[in-house]
ZAMAR-693608 format. One record per residue (C-alpha): x, y, z. Coordinates in nm, 2 decimals. Each point is the difference from the previous one (the first is absolute). Last residue first. Layout:
N
+--------+--------+--------+
|      X |      Y |      Z |
+--------+--------+--------+
|      X |      Y |      Z |
...
+--------+--------+--------+
REM end
This chain:
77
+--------+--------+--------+
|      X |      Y |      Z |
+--------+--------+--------+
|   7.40 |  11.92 |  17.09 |
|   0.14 |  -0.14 |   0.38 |
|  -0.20 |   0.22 |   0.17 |
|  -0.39 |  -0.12 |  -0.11 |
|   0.19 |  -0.33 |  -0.10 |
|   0.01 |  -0.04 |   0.36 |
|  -0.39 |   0.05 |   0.06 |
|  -0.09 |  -0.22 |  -0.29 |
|   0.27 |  -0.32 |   0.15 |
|  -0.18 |   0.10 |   0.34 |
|  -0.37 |  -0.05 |  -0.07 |
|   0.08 |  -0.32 |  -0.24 |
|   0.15 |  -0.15 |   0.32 |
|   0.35 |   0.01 |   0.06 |
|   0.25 |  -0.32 |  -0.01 |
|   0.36 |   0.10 |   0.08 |
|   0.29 |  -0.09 |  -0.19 |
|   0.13 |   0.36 |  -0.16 |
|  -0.23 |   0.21 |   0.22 |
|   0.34 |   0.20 |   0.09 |
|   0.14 |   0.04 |  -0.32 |
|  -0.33 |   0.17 |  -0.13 |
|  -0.03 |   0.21 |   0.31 |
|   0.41 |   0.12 |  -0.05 |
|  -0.07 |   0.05 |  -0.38 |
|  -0.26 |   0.24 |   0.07 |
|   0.17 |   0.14 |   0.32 |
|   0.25 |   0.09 |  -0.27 |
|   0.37 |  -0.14 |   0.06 |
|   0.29 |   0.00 |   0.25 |
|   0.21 |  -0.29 |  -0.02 |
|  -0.11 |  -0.34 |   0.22 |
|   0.18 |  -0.14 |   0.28 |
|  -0.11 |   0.27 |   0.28 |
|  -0.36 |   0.00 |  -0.10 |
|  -0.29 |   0.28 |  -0.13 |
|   0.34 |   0.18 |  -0.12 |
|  -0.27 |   0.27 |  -0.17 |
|  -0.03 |   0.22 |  -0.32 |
|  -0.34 |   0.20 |  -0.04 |
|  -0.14 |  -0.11 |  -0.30 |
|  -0.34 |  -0.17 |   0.12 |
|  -0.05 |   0.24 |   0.28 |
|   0.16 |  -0.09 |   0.37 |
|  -0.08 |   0.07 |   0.34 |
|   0.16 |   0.01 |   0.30 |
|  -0.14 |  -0.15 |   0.34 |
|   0.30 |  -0.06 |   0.15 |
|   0.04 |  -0.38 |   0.06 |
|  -0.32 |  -0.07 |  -0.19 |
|   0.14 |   0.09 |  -0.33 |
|  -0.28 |   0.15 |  -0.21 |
|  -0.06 |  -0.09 |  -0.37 |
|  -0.30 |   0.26 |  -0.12 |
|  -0.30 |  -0.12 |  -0.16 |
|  -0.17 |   0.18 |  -0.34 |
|  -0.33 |   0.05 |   0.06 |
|  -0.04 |   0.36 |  -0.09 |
|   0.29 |   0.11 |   0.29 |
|   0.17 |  -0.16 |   0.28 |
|   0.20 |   0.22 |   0.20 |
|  -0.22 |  -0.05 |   0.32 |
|   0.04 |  -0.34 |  -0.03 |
|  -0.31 |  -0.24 |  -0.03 |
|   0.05 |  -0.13 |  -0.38 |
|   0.31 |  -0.21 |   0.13 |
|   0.28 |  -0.22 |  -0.05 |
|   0.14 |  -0.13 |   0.28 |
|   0.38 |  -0.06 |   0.10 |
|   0.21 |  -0.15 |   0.28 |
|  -0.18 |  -0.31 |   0.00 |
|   0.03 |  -0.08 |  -0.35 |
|  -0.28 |   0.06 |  -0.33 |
|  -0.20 |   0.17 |   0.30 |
|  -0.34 |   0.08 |  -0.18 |
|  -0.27 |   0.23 |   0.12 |
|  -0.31 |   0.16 |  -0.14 |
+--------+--------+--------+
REM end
């Protein structure tokens, strides 16, 4: 499964760094990938932070389906 909380990143069961379900947060500019507690600048105006907190900041306002709320809580936990 696939979910872009913004255009420049997805999260993602698919990757080959993804392991027992739990999705990875890639940045489509340069393919890295990022675990729940890896620290991140996922944007220029924001401080550097988990990829957890970054996904949960960056879904802030956006309507997902049942599917995708379960699937982010999957990293965000």
């Amino acid at each position: 499964m696939k979910v872009s909380p913004t255009p420049s990143w997805e999260l993602t069961n698919e990757h080959a760094t993804s392991a027992y379900a739990v999705p990875v947060l890639v940045n489509r500019h340069d393919g890295r990938a990022y675990g729940p507690g890896e620290i991140l600048s996922p944007h220029p105006s924001w401080i550097a932070m988990t990829a957890a907190s970054a996904v949960t900041r960056m879904k802030h306002g956006r309507v997902l389906t049942a599917k995708e709320e379960e699937f982010l809580a999957r990293f965000t936990k």
